[in-house]
Every structure is written in C-alpha cells, then in structure tokens.
C-alpha positions in Angstrom: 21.3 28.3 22.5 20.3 31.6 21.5 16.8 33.1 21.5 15.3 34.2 18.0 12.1 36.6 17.7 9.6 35.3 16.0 6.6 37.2 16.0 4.9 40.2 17.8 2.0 39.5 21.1 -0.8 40.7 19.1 0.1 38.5 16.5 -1.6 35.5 18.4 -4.2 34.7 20.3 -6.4 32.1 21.7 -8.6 32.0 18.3 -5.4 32.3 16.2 -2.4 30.8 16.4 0.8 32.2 14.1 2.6 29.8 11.5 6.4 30.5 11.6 9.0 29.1 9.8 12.5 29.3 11.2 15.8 27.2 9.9 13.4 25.5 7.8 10.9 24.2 10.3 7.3 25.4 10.5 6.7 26.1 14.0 3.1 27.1 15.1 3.2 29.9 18.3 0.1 29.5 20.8 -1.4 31.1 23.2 -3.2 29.8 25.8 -4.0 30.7 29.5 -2.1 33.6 29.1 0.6 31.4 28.0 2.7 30.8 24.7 3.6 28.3 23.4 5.6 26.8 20.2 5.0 23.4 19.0 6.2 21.4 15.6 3.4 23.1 13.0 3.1 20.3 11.0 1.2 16.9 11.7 3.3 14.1 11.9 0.9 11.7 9.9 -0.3 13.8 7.1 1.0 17.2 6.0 -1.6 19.6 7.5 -0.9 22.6 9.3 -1.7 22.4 13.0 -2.4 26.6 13.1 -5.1 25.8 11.0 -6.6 23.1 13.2 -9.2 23.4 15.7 -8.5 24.6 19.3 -9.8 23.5 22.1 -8.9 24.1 25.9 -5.5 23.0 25.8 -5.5 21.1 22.7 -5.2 21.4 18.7 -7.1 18.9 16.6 -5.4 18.2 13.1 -7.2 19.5 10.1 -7.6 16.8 7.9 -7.9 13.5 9.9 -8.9 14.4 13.3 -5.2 13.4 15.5 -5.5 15.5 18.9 -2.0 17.3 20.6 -1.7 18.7 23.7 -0.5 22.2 22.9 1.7 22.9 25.9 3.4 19.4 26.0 3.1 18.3 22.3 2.0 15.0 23.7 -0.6 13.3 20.8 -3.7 12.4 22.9 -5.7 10.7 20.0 -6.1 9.8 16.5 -3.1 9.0 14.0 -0.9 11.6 14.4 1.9 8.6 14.5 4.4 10.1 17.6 4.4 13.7 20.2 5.0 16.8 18.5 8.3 18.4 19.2 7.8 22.0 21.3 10.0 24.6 22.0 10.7 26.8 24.8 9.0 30.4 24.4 9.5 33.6 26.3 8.5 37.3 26.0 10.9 40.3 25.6 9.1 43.2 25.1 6.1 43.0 22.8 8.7 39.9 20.9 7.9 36.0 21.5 10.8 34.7 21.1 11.6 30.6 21.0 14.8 28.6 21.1 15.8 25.6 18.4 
C-alpha cells in the first residue's frame, strides 16, 4: 500500500478536524494528543459529517442524532451510529499527513 498526502499540519487541530475525500471516500483527519488520526467521515446511521461533530477528549459526537466514536479506534461507544467506523493509518512526512487505503 502506498501512502497518499492528504493535507498539511496546520490544517488540523484539536478544535478542527479536516474533511478529505480520497478514491471517493470522505475521510475526516484528527488530531488529538499530539496525534493524527483518520477515521470514516461519515456517520454510519445518518449522513452527517463527523468533522462537523463535537469533540470531546478522545471522542467525536455525531451531528445530528447524538452516536459517540472513539476517534483513535473508530469503535462507536453510544447512540445509533449502527457499526465502528473504519480508520486508517496516518503518519507525518514533513509538514504532509499522509494516510493509507
């Protein structure tokens, strides 16, 4: 698998999140304790973006009915998000985050 840039470091942070969109799939790039990560942007049970969500410690509550994901795992903690998110793996080259599909 080869790694793809998606976005610069400044581009995210703790308060905002990035929505990408890469092959097709919306992928939202987080950062939290001092650590990106890339999860599955859209919520499984609704279509809402998660980067517009709210964040809190290590999770990202769904805009429009409340379904709660771990952001490093993608595991769905409450609410009807349905199933896990998927995630990606994320690493920095540079001043690039890049992720692998």
């Amino acid at each position: 698998m080869s790694w793809i840039s998606v976005c610069q470091q400044d581009e995210v942070t703790e308060d905002e999140p990035k929505a990408i969109e890469v092959d097709g799939k919306k992928i939202g790039v987080f950062f939290i304790e001092e650590n990106y990560f890339a999860i599955e942007n859209v919520c499984p049970h609704a279509f809402a973006l998660l980067t517009e969500g709210f964040i809190e410690d290590q999770t990202v509550e769904c805009p429009l009915h409340e379904a709660i994901f771990d952001i490093q795992t993608g595991e769905l903690k409450s609410g009807p998000g349905c199933r896990d998110l998927c995630t990606y793996p994320v690493r920095v080259e540079g001043t690039d985050i890049q992720i692998q599909l």
